[in-house]
N, C-alpha and C positions, 0 to 999 in steps of 0.2 A: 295660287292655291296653296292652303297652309300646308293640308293633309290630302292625301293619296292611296288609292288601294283599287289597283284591276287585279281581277282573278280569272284567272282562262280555264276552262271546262274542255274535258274530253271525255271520252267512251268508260271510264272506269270510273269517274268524280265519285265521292258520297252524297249523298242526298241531302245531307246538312250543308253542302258547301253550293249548293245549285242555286241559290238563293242570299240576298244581302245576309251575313250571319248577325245578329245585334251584338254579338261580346266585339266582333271585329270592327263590328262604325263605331261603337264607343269610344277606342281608341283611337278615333280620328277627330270626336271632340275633342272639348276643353274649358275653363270657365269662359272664354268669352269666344268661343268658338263651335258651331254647329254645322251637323252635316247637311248640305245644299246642294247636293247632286247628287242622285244615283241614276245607274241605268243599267237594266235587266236585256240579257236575250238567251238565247239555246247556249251561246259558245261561252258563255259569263258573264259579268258583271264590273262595273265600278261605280265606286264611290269620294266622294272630294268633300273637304270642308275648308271653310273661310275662305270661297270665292270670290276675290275680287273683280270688277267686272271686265278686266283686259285679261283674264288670267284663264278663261276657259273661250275656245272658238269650236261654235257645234254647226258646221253648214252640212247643207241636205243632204245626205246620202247614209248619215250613220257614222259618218268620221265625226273626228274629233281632234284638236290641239290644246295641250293645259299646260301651262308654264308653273313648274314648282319653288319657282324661287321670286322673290319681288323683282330684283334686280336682274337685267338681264343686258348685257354691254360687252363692246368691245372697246378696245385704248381709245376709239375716236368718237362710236356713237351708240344709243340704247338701240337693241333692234325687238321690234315689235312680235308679240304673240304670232302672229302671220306670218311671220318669214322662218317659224322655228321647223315645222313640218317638212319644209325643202332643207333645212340646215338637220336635221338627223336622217334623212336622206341621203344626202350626198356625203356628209360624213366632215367635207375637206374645211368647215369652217370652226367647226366646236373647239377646238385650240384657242380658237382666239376671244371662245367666251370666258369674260373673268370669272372665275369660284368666288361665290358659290352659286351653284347653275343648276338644274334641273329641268327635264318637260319630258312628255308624255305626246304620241302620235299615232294617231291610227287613219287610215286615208280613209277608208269606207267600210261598212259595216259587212260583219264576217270576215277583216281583213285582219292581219297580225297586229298588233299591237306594241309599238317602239318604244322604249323610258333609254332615258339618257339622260348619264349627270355629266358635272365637268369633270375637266383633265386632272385636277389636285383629290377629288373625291371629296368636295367638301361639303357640298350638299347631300345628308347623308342617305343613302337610297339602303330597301334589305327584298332579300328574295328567299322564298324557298316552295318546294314541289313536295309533292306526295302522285302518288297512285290516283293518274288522271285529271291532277290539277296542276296549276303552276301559278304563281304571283308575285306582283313586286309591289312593294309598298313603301312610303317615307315612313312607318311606322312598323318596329319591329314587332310590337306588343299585339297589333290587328295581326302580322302574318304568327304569331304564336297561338292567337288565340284559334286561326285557322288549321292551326296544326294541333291544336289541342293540349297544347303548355308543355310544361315539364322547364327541365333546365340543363341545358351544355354545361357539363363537368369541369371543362377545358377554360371555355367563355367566363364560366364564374372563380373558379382559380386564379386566373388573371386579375381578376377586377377586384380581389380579395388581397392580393400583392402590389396591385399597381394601383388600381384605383380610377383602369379605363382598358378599351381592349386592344389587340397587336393582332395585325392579320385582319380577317374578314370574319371570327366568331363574333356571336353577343352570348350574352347570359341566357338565349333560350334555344331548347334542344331544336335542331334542323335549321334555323335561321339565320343566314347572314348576310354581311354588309355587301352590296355592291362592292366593286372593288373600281379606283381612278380609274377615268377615262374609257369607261364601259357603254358599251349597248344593248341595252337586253332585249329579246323578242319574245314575248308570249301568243302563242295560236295553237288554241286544240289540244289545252289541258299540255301542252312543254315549254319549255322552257331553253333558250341557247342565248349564249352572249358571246361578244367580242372584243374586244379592245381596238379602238379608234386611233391610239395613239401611245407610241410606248413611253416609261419615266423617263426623262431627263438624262439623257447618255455621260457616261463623264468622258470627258475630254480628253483625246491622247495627248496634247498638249494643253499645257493652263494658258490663259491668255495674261499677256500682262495684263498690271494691277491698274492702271494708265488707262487702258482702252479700255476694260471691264468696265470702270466707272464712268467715263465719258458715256457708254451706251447706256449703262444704267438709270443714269442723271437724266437723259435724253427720252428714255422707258416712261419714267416719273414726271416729268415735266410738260409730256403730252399731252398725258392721260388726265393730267388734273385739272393744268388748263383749262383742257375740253370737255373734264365733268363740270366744272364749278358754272364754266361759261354754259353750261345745259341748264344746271341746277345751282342759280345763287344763291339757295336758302339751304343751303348744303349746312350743316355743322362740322367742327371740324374735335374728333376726339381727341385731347389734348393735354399730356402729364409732364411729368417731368424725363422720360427717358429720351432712348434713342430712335425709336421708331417713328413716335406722333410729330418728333421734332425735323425728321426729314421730310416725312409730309409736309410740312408747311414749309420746310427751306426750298419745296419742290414748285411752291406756289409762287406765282410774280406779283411782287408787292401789291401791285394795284389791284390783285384778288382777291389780296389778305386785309385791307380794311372794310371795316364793319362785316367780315363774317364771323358768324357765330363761332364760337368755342364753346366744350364741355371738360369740364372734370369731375369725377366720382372719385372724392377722397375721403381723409376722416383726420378734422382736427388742422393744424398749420403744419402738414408735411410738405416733403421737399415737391410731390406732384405739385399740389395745392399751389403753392407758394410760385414755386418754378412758372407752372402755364399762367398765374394770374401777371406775372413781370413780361412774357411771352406777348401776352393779350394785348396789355398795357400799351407795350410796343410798341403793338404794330396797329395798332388801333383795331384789333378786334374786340367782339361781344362774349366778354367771356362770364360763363353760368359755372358754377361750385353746386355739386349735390352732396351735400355732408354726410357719407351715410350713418357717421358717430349722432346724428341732429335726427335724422327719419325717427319715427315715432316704427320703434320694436312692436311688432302683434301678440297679443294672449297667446299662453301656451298651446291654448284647442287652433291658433289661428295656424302659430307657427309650422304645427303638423300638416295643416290641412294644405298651405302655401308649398311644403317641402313634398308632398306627395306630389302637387300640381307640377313641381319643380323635377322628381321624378321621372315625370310619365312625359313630359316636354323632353328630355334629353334618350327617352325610350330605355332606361333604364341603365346607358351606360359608361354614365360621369355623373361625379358627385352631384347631387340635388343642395347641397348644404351652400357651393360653390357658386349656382347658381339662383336658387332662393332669394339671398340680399340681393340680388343684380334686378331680378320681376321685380321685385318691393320698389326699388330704385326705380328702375321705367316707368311706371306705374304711375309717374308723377313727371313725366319727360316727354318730348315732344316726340314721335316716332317717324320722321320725317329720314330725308338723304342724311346719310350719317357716314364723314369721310373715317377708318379708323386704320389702325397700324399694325399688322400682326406678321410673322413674316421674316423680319430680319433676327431671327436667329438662324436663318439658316445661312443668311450671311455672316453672322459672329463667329459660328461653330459652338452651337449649347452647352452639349458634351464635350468639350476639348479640355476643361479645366480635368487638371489631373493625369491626364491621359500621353502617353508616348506616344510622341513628336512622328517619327517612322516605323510605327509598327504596323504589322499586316495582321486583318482578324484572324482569332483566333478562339479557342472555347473560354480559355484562361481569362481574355479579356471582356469578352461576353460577361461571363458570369462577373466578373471584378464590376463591371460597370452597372450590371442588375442588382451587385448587393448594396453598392455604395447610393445609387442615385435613382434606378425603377423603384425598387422595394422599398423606399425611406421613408418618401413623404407621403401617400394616400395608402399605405397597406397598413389593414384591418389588423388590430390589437390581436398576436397571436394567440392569447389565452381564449378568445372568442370564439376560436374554430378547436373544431375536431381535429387532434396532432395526426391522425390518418389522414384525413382530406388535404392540411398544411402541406404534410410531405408530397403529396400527390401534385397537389398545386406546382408546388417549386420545382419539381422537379420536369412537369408537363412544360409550365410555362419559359423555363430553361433552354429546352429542349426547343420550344419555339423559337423564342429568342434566336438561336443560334442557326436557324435557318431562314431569321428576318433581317442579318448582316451580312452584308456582301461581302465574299473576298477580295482582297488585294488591300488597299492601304486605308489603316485603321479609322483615321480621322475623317475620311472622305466617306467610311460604311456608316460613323455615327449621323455624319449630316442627312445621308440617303432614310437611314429610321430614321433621323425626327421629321424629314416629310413625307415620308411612302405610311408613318405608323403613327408617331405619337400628332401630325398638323392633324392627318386625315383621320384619326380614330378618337382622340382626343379635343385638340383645339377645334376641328369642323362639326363634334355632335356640339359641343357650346355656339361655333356660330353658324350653326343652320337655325336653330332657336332665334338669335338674332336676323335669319337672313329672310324668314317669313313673317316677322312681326315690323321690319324696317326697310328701306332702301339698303340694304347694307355695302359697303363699297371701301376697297382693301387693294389699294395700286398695286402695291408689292405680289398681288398674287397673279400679275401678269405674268403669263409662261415665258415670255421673254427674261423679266427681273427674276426669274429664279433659277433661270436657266446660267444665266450668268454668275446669279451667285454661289451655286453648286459647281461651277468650272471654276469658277479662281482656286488658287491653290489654298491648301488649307493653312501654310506657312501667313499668307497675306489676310487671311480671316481671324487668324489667332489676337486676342487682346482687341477685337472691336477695330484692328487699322483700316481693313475694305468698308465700313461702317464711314469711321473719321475720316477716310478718304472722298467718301461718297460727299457726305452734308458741307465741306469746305469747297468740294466742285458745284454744290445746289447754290451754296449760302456763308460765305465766309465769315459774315457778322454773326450769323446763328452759331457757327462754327465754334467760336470762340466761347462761349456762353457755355459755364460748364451742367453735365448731368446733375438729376437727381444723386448721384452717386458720387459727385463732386468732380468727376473723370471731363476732362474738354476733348472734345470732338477732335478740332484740329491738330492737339498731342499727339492722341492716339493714329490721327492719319498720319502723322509723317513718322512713326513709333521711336519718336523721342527719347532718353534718356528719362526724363521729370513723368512720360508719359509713362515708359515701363517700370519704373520705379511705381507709380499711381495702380497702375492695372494687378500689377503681382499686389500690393497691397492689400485689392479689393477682392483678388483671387484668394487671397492667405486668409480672409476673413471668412469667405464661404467656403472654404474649406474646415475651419475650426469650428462653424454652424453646424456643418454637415458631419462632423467627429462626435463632436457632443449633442449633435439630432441621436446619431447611429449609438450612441453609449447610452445616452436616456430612452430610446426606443420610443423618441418621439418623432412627430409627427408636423406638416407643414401647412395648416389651413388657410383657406384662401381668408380675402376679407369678407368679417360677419360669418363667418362657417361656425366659428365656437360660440358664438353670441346664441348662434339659433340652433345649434347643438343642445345646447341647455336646455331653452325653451321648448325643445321636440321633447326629450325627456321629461323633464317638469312635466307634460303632460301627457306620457308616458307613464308616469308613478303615479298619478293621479287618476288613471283612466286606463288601467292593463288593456281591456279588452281591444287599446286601440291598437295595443301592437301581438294581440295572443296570438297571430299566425304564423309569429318568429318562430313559435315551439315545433310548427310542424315540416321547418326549415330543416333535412337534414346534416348540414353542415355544421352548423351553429351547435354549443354545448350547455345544455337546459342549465347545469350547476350553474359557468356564467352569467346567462340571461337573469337567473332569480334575483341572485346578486345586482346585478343591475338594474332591477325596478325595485328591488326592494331598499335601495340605497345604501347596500355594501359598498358596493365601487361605482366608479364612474364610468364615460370610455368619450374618448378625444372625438374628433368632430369626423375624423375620415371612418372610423368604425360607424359613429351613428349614420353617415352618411349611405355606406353598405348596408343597414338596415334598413333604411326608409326605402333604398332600392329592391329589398326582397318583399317588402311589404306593397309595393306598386304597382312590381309584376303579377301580383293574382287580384289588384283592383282596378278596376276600369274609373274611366273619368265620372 
């Protein structure tokens, strides 16, 4: 099931909520998605869109099972719509579903109602109560509209500076995210949740670096096996880095010819070029999607794509980021699709830059939000209101600082990029992915993260737990350097030639990142600025499509005029916050 929305009733509900609300199903369309379930009683309501037909089980009695995610697996096998009811029951097997997971249960009618996502929170769930109602939904936008709009101060701050959210806000007032590895109950207008499973403990001892990867390799090597041998028609996502490339060192030869490969690149890059020698190889089916070659849409189209693109991510990651990516599918086969996302929590993302043995601290908090949260997706400051700016910065600071663990530094950064930026960020992008495809991501077995959060952070630093890994998969892959011209097998055995390579590569994104932070630029994905323009362009041509900016009050009208009127411009991550304020008061 795409989209989701039970609402439970109790003794105080309002009279507008006792019934399907139409602004709330709307948000559970889409252009190629309609709602096909609903079902009314005394105690509430739900409703579901783009029902697949294994994905909703209705036997007699009023109960109900819906599976919110396509994929539904563990390392060895897919487990059925049917067995999900007794598995949020009993509680002891959700660990071992891969993210991203979802489903919904209710045994019989008048009984409570159970939603449950996975352990990582990557399937993005949101909930919020009023005065005798309660609800959970895959769509922030329906429970807003059930709450009657407005906007989190805090929620939109955030997403003004960063460019997605931290914690469990969104951009609308009372609504928020599920939080990993949650349960939630609704019966009789309340609401109570639990946690099934605590985050990833860190280790009072690191394991060596030796066994960590032997289990790892062994993680990866089951799991695929055993997916590919399910699903031969698997694709497998495929660039030039280091992620897509252990996936397939995780494969056994004889499962690596004639399966498909993808890449989405643009022009003869080192992705491009890299997976097509990769392919060649080993005798896979490899496909190139140029998105430099896609045929760009009219400027009325671009708009209309970036809203759809919007309201798909629920308002909170850029639409501009993932607009070229729709455009791109769109023309792609939407079958099992193996992809790779994950191993930075094995590299350590945040490490560059950052003391070796420190313990957090506010100092480094904020050093680390000014250099590398606030850089790349935070909205043109002339944009906003300098009240609301300071406000933002200083709320969202504030957060910050209580979404970093104490004790040692490098081990608090790994824990945010997956307790904050996988699950609030990378999971709203692929939950989009994870109901329009089979979607399927080894690395997000609790096990392989579990490991790669215990190794010490000394043996993650420069990609070596990485190089160590793909030389125990695939010693011949090993050797074959990145997109980045870096070899695997250097960097595992941390070389001389290889740390000579790595600070090189490190000294580069650091002088990126100097002269981002001096020009007060900005880092947009691919096709973000392409379609930036084109939102614009038809923007100046057609005010009325964006006149509800004016009645944003964040935003400063002087700006705005300037901006349709072709004084200035503004970079791809500010328009992208625009099309986002303009989609939370449009329905599909």
């Amino acid at each position: 099931m795409r989209a989701f929305l039970c609402v439970s009733l109790g003794p105080g509900a309002a009279d507008r909520l006792r019934h399907p609300l139409p602004s709330a199903m709307d948000c559970l369309a889409d252009a190629d998605t309609v709602v096909d379930h609903v079902e009314e009683g005394a105690d509430g309501w739900i409703a579901g869109a783009g029902t697949d037909p294994d994905d909703l089980l209705s036997p007699a009695g009023g109960g109900f099972t819906a599976r919110l995610a396509r994929t539904v697996r563990t390392r060895l096998a897919d487990v059925p719509t049917s067995e999900l009811g007794a598995l949020l029951a009993h509680e002891d097997g959700l660990t071992d579903l891969l993210p991203p997971f979802a489903a919904a249960h209710r045994p019989a009618a008048g009984a409570p109602v159970v939603v449950a996502g996975d352990w990582l929170g990557f399937r993005q769930l949101y909930w919020w109560t009023g005065p005798g109602v309660a609800a959970v939904s895959t769509s922030a936008r329906a429970l807003a509209a059930l709450a009657g709009g407005g906007f989190d101060a805090e929620g939109l701050g955030a997403q003004a500076l960063i460019g997605w959210q931290i914690g469990d806000t969104t951009v609308f007032s009372g609504v928020r995210a599920v939080p990993p590895a949650t349960i939630v109950t609704l019966h009789e207008g309340r609401l109570t949740s639990r946690q099934y499973a605590a985050p990833p403990a860190r280790p009072e001892r690191a394991p060596a670096l030796d066994d960590a990867v032997a289990e790892m390799a062994d993680v990866l090597r089951t799991f695929e096996s055993s997916y590919v041998g399910a699903h031969p028609d698997s694709t497998l996502q495929l660039t030039g880095g280091h992620d897509s490339r252990i996936l397939l060192a995780a494969l056994p030869p004889e499962q690596r010819a004639g399966l498909p490969t993808l890449t989405l690149g643009a022009g003869e890059t080192a992705d491009v070029r890299i997976a097509a020698e990769l392919s060649r190889k080993y005798g896979m089916k490899h496909r190139i999607h140029r998105m430099d070659e896609q045929r760009w849409p009219e400027p009325h189209e671009a708009h209309t794509l970036a809203l759809e693109a919007a309201r798909a991510l629920e308002c909170q990651a850029s639409p501009l980021a993932l607009a070229p990516l729709l455009l791109a599918e769109s023309h792609l086969e939407q079958g099992h699709r193996l992809s790779g996302l994950g191993g930075e929590v094995a590299r350590g993302f945040y490490y560059a830059g950052q003391p070796t043995h420190a313990t957090t601290s506010p100092h480094l908090v904020e050093r680390l939000a000014r250099w590398r949260l606030f850089s790349n997706e935070a909205v043109a400051p002339e944009a906003l209101d300098p009240a609301v700016l300071e406000a933002a910065r200083e709320s969202t600071l504030r957060r910050l600082n209580d979404y970093f663990a104490p004790g040692d530094w490098l081990r608090a950064t790994d824990e945010f990029y997956l307790l904050h930026r996988m699950h609030r960020w990378a999971a709203v992008h692929g939950t989009v992915a994870a109901v329009r495809r089979y979607l399927v991501n080894p690395m997000f077995d609790r096990r392989f993260i579990e490991l790669a959060l215990a190794v010490a952070p000394a043996d993650k630093r420069d990609s070596q737990l990485l190089g160590r890994l793909m030389s125990r998969l695939d010693p011949e892959l090993a050797a074959i350097p990145l997109d980045t011209g870096l070899v695997p097998a250097q960097l595992g055995t941390r070389s001389l030639r290889g740390r000579v390579q790595t600070r090189t590569v490190e000294a580069r994104k650091i002088v990126r990142k100097v002269g981002q932070r001096l020009t007060r630029g900005r880092r947009p994905q691919l096709g973000a600025s392409e379609y930036a323009e084109l939102v614009l362009t038809h923007w100046r041509a057609e005010p009325k499509a964006c006149a509800a900016l004016y009645s944003v009050p964040v935003l400063r009208h002087e700006w705005l005029d300037g901006l349709l009127g072709g004084g200035h411009g503004a970079d791809a991550t500010t328009v992208a916050f625009l099309i986002n304020l303009l989609a939370v008061g449009e329905p599909a």
